[in-house]
C-alpha positions in Angstrom: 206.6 5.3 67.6 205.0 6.2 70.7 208.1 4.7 72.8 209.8 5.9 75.7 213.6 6.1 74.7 216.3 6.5 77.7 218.8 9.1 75.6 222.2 9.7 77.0 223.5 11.9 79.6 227.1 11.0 78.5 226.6 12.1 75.3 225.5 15.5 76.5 228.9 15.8 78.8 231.3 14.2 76.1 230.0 16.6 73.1 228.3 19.6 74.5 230.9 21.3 75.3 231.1 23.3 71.5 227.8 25.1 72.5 229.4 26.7 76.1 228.9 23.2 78.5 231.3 22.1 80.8 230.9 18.4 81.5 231.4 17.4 85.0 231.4 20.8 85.5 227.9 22.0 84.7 226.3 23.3 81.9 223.3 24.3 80.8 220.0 22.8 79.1 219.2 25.0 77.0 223.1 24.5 75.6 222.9 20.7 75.4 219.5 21.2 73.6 221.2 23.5 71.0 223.9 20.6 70.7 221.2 18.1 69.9 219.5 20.2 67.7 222.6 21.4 65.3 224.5 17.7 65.8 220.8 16.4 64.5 220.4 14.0 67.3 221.3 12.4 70.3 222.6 9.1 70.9 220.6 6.3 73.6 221.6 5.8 76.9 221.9 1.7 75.8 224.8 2.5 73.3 226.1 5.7 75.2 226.2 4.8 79.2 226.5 6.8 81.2 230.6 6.5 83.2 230.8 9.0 85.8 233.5 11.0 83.7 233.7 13.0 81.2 235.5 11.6 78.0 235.8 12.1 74.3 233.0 12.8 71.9 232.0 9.2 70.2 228.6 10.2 69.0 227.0 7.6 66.2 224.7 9.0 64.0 223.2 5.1 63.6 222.6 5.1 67.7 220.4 8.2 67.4 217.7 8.0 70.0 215.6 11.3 69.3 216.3 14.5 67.7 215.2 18.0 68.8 213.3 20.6 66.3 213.7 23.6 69.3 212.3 24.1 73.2 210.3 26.1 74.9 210.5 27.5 78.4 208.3 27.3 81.2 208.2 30.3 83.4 209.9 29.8 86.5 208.4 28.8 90.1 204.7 28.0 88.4 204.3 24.5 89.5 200.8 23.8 87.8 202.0 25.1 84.6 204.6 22.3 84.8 202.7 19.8 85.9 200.3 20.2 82.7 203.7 19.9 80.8 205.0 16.8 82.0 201.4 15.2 81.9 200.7 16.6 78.2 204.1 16.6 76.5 206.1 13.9 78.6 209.6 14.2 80.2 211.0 18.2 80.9 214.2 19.0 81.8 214.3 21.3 84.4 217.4 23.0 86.8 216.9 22.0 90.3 219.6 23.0 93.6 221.4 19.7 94.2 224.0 20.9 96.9 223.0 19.8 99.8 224.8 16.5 100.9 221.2 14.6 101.7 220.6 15.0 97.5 223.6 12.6 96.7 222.7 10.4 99.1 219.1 10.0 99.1 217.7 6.6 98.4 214.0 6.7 99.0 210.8 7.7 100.0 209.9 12.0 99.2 212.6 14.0 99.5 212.8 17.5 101.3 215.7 19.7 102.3 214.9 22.9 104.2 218.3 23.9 103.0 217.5 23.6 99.5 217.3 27.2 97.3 214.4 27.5 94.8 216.8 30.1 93.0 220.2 28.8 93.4 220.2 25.8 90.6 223.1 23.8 90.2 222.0 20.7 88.3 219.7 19.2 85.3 217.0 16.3 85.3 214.6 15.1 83.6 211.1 15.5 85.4 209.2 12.5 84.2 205.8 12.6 86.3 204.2 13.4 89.3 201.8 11.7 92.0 200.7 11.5 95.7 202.1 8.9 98.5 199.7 7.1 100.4 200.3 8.7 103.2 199.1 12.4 101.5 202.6 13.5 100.1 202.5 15.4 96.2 206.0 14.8 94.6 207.6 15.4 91.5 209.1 12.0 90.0 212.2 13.0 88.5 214.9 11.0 86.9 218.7 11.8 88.2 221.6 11.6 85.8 224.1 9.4 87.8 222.9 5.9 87.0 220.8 3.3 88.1 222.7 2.9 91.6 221.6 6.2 92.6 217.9 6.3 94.6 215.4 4.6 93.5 217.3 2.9 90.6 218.4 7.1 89.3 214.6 8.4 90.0 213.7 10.2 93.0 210.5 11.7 94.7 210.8 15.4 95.3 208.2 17.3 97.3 205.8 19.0 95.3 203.8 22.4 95.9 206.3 22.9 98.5 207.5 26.7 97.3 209.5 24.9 94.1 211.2 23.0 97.2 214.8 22.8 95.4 214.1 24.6 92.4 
């Protein structure tokens, strides 16, 4: 339908867990694509919000946003390759180092943290573009999973060909 759907974080969290994720306590995206793959679906953010918690599986086959026929893996620390992907297939998920106390807080504006590992990955979003400030700055526009009061309404700008700045 050529239409952007929002799918669910919280449906990842609730029901991943059969294919080795942890909820709150991390997982990984390869898992949660296996888990959309074999439950044939996943459900939209719009009927599954997300509720900072983990809580029980209540996946709705008739709430199915998108489904997921497989994946395939860019290789690691080659920016350009993913920014053709996200500008010829759309959103990516991609593993990105999230520790650092100026990540939960950030609001706006590109973000960099010196203290950030390109190796040492800790948490999943969904890269959904990329673009340069006014002012000269490349970033990654990525889209957080902790809701719309986080940053920019849950998207941030991360710097971009900065070493994988963050992962």
């Amino acid at each position: 339908s050529n239409k952007l759907v929002s799918l669910s974080e919280q449906n990842l969290m609730d029901c991943s867990g059969s294919e080795g994720n942890y909820g709150c306590d991390g997982g990984l995206p390869e898992r949660a694509f296996d888990y959309i793959k074999k439950n044939n679906g996943i459900d939209t953010e719009v009927s599954y919000p997300y509720e900072e918690k983990q809580g029980t599986c209540r996946y709705m086959p008739r709430n199915r946003g998108a489904t997921s026929t497989g994946y395939v893996s860019i290789p690691t620390g080659d920016e350009s390759q993913l920014q053709a992907a996200v500008a010829t297939k759309g959103p990516i998920s991609v593993a990105i180092d999230a520790s650092a106390s100026s990540f939960s807080y950030y609001q706006k504006g590109v973000y960099r943290e010196n203290r950030c590992s390109s190796t040492n990955l800790d948490h999943a979003v969904l890269l959904v573009g990329y673009g340069t400030t006014p002012n000269g700055e490349d970033y990654w526009l990525i889209k957080n999973s902790w809701g719309k009061s986080w940053g920019m309404k849950g998207y941030m700008m991360m710097a971009r060909n900065k070493n994988n700045m963050c992962g």
